[in-house]
C-alpha positions as CSV (number, residue, x, y, z in Angstrom):
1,X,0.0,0.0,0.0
2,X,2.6,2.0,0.6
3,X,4.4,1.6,-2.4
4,X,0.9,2.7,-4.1
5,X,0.8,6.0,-2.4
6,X,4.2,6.5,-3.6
7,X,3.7,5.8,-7.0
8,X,0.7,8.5,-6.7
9,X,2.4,10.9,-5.3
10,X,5.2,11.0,-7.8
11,X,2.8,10.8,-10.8
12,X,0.7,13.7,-9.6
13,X,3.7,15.5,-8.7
14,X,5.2,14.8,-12.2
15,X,1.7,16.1,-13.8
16,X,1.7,19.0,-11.9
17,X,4.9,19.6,-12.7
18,X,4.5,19.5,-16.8
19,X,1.0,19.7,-17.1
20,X,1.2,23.4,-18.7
21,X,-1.9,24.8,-19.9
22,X,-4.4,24.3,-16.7
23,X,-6.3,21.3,-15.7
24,X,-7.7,20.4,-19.8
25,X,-4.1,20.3,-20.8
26,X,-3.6,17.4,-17.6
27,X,-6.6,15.2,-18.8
28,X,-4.3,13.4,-21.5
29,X,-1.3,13.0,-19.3
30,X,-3.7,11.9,-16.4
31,X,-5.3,9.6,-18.5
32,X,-1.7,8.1,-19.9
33,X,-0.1,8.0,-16.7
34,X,-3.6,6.1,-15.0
35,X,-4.7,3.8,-17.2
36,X,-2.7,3.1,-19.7
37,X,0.6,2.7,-18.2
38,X,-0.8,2.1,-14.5
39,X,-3.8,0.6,-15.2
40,X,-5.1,1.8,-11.6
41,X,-8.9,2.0,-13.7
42,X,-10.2,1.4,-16.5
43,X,-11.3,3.7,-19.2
44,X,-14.8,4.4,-18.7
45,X,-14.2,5.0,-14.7
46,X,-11.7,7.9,-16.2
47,X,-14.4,9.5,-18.6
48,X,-17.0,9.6,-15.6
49,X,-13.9,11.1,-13.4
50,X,-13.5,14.1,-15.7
51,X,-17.2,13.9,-16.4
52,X,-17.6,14.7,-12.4
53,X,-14.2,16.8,-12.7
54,X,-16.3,19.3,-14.8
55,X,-19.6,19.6,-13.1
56,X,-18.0,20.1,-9.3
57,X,-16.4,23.4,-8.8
58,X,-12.5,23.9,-8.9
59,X,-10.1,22.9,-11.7
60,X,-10.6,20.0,-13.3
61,X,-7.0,18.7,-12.7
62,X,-7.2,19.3,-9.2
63,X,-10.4,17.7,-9.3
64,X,-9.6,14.7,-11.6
65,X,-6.7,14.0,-8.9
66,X,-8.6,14.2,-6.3
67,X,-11.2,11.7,-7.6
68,X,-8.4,9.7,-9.2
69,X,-6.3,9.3,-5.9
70,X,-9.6,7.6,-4.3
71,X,-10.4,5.6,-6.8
72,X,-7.0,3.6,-7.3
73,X,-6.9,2.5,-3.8
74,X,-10.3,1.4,-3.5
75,X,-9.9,-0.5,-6.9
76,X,-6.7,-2.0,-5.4
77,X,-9.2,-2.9,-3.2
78,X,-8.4,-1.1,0.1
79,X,-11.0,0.7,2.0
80,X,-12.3,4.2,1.7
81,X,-10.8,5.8,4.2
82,X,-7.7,4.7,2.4
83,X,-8.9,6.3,-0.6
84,X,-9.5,9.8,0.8
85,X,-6.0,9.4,1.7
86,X,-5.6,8.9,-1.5
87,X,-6.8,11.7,-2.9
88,X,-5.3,13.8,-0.3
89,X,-1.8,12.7,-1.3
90,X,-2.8,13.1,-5.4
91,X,-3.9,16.3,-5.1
92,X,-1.0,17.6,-2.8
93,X,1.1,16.4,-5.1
94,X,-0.4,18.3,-8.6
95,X,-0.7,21.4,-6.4
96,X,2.4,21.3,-5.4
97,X,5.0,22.8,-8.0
98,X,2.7,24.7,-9.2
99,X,2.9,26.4,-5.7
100,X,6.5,26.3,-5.2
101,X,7.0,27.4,-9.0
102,X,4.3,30.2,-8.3
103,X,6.2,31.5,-4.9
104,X,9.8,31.7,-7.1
105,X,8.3,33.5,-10.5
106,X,6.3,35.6,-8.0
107,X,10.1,37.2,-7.0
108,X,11.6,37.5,-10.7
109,X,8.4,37.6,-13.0
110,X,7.8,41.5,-12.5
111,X,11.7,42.1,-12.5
112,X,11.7,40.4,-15.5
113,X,8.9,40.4,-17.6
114,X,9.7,42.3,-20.2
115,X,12.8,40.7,-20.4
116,X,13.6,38.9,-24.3
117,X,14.5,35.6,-23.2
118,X,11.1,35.4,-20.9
119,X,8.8,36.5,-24.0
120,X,10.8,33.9,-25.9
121,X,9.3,31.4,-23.4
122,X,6.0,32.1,-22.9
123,X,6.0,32.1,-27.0
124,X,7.2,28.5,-27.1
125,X,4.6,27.7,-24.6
126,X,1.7,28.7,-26.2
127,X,1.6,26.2,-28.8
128,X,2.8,23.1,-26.8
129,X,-0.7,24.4,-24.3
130,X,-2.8,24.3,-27.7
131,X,-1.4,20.8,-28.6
132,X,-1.8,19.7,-25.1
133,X,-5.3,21.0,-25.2
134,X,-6.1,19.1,-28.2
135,X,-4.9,15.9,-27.2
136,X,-7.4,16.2,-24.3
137,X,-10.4,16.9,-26.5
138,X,-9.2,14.1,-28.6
139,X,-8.4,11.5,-25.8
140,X,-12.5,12.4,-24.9
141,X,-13.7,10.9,-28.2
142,X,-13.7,7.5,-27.7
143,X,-16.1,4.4,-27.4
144,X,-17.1,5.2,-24.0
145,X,-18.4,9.0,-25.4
146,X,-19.4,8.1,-28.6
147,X,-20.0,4.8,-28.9
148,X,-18.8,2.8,-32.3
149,X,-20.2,3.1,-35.7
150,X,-20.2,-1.1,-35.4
151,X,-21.8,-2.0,-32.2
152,X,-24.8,1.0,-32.1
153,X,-24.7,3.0,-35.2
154,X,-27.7,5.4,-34.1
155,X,-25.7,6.2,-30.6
156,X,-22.7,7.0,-32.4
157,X,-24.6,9.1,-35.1
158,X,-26.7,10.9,-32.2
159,X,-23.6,11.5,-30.0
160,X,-21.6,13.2,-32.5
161,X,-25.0,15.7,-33.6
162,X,-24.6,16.6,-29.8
163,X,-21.3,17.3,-30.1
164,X,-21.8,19.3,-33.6
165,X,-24.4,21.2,-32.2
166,X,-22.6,22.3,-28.5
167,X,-19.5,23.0,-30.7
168,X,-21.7,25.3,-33.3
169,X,-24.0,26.6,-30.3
170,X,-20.7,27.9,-28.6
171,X,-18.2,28.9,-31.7
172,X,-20.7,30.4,-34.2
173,X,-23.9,31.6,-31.7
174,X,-21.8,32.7,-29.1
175,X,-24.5,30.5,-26.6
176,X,-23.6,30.4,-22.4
177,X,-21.6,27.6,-21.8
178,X,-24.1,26.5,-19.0
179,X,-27.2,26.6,-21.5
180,X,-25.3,24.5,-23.9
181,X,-24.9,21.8,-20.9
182,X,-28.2,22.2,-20.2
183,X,-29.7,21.6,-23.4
184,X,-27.3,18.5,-24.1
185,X,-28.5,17.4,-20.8
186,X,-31.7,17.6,-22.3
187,X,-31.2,15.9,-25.5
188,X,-29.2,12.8,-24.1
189,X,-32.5,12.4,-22.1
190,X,-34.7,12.6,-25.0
191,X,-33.1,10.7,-27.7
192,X,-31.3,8.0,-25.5
């Protein structure tokens, strides 16, 4: 157990550490790091995770941490309480550098903000954040969203309308974000 704790600490902490971009930019390196190379849960437990990560308040990494450090011990088969230390220890661990790193830039960012080699950075960082953005959305269209064109055509055909129309809804109409939810919300209870 111990050696479980471990291993979550120092994959939050690396996540934290790299994740760039906020907590979207962290779904795909969660995902890789929990369950495809640890296989601490499968991959329809992760989509409700960030599914829950969105609706609760806070960032969704912090939030996908927290809910991710719980659920690997108790699917290792330990008991709750276990698992709330759990998500304790996963979500010290993404908050973390991004503390420390805040408390150090905090001293030399104003000093130096104007500085070339600073710009330069924050230039190079832009589009790795896009990419890592990206790669979240992607990592979200899978079988477990979607469905498969094989096993239910109509689900698959319906899922990605719903997904046309809250892309559309938001990028051409301008619609609140929470209306969009709402009215997704409202379809997936109609038509399924």
């Amino acid at each position: 157990m111990i050696w479980l704790f471990v291993q979550l600490f120092w994959t939050f902490l690396k996540i934290g550490l790299f994740g760039f971009g906020g907590g979207y930019a962290m779904i795909s390196m969660i995902q890789g790091e929990v369950v495809t190379k640890f296989h601490w849960m499968t991959m329809g437990q992760f989509t409700d995770i960030v599914a829950v990560s969105q609706m609760t308040p806070g960032p969704i990494g912090i939030n996908s941490a927290t809910y991710v450090g719980y659920t690997s011990l108790v699917n290792a088969g330990y008991a709750p309480y276990w698992g709330v230390l759990g998500s304790f220890i996963a979500t010290f661990a993404v908050v973390l550098p991004s503390f420390v790193l805040m408390v150090i830039i905090s001293r030399f960012l104003m000093k130096y903000k104007d500085h070339p080699v600073v710009a330069d950075v924050f230039r190079g960082l832009r589009p790795a954040v896009v990419g890592l953005l990206l790669a979240a959305a992607l990592l979200l269209m899978n079988r477990e969203n979607f469905s498969s064109v094989n096993e239910c055509p109509w689900q698959f055909w319906l899922s990605c309308a719903i997904f046309a129309f809250a892309f559309f809804a938001q990028r051409v109409y301008k619609l609140n974000p929470i209306l969009i939810i709402c009215l997704c919300a409202l379809m997936g209870l109609i038509l399924f």
